[in-house]
C-alpha positions, 0 to 999 in steps of 0.5 A: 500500500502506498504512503500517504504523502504530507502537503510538505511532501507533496509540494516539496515533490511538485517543486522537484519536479518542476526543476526536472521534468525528466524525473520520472519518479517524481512525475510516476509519484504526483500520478499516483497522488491524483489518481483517485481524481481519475477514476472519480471523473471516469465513473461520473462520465460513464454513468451517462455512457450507453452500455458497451463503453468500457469504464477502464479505457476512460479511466486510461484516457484520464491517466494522459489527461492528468499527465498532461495537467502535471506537465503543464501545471504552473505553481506559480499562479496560485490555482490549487492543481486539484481544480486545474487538472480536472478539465484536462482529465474530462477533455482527455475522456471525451477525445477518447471517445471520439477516437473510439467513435462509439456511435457506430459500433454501439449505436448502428447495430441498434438502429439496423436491428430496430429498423429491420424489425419495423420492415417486418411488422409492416410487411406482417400488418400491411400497415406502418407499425406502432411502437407496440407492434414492433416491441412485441415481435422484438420480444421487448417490454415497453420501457425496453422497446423505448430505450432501445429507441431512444440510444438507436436515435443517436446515430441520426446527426445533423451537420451544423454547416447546413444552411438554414436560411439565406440572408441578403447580408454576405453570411447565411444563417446556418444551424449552428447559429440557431442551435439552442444549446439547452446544457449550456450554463448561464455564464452570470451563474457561473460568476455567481458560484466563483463569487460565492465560492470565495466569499465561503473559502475566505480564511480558508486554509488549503485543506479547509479549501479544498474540502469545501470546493470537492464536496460541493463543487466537484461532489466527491465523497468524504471518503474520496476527499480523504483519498486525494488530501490525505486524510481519514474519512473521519477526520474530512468529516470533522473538518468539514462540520468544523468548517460549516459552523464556522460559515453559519456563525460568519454568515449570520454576523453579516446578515445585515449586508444583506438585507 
């Protein structure tokens, strides 16, 4: 079982390497100091992957992504590497993605096989087919049949450069301009979190910090910050209660502000 690593040891490794990046050694060391960030990252994205995606070639990708993030980390600027990496981690998993082009291999075969057996029933019927009559010859429940439906769905794409309509101007309007990007986060609440996220970690000391943002920004559990800081699961959830008083007692002293 690996050693847990002090913050002095860590930061002691990262200035270390730092002055050599060919330190293998040392990079293989901060690797496995994040690790548990990998898999944290790889588990959140292939729980919303269709079955057939394999959890350790994400985790894998996740590995260079945190690579890369160790290799390009600048200790200078004052951002806390647990937040920095993560991004680079999920951008890995997804290129990896597309590198694997699961859409076809998982999505086609659906599509193909439902398509086949909408063929037959209206050949059998004589008529276009409901849901029912296709669920029932492919052998499928209801919730079956519409998840089936809805996974083979995906493999329809739509090209973004498809004109959508011509303007008397020297552009057309293209899909992609009027493309609603419903998961796009509104970028004031963005600002909202980051203004909220400091006014709470205000004299903070770093773990105090980073508990604070991987419990309630990046939802990892008191076990998994425990994993990353170091720390037992208990003494995370010591912290923690400690730290929520604190900000209630802050908090109600500045109720005033505002009113």
């Amino acid at each position: 079982m690996a050693t847990k690593l002090t913050d002095e040891a860590v930061l002691d490794c990262w200035k270390r390497f730092k002055q050599d990046q060919s330190d293998q050694e040392l990079r293989n060391t901060l690797i496995e100091r994040y690790l548990p960030l990998v898999r944290y990252n790889a588990e959140r994205v292939w729980s919303k992957l269709p079955e057939g995606v394999d959890l350790n070639d994400l985790i894998s990708a996740g590995v260079f992504g945190l690579m890369d993030a160790i290799e390009a980390f600048d200790l200078e600027r004052g951002v806390k590497f647990e937040t920095y990496c993560v991004p680079r981690i999920r951008g890995a998993m997804l290129d990896e993605l597309r590198t694997m082009d699961w859409v076809p291999r998982l999505v086609r075969s659906k599509a193909s096989k439902l398509e086949a057996a909408r063929k037959k029933a209206e050949a059998q019927l004589g008529r276009p087919p409901a849901d029912s009559d296709i669920a029932e010859r492919m052998k499928l429940s209801p919730q079956e049949f519409d998840k089936l439906k809805s996974e083979a769905s995906a493999v329809n794409l739509v090209s973004l450069n498809k004109k959508w309509y011509e303007t008397d101007s020297y552009k057309d309007v293209r899909e992609v301009d009027i493309l609603e990007d419903s998961k796009g986060e509104d970028p004031t609440r963005g600002i909202q979190k980051r203004d909220i996220m400091r006014l709470v970690t205000k004299g903070l000391n770093r773990n105090e910090r980073l508990i604070i943002i991987l419990y309630y920004y990046e939802e990892l559990t008191m076990k998994e910050i425990g994993s990353t800081l170091g720390l037992s699961e208990s003494r995370v959830s010591q912290m923690h209660s400690s730290i929520v008083n604190r900000l209630k007692d802050q908090l109600s002293r500045r109720r005033p502000e505002f009113a």
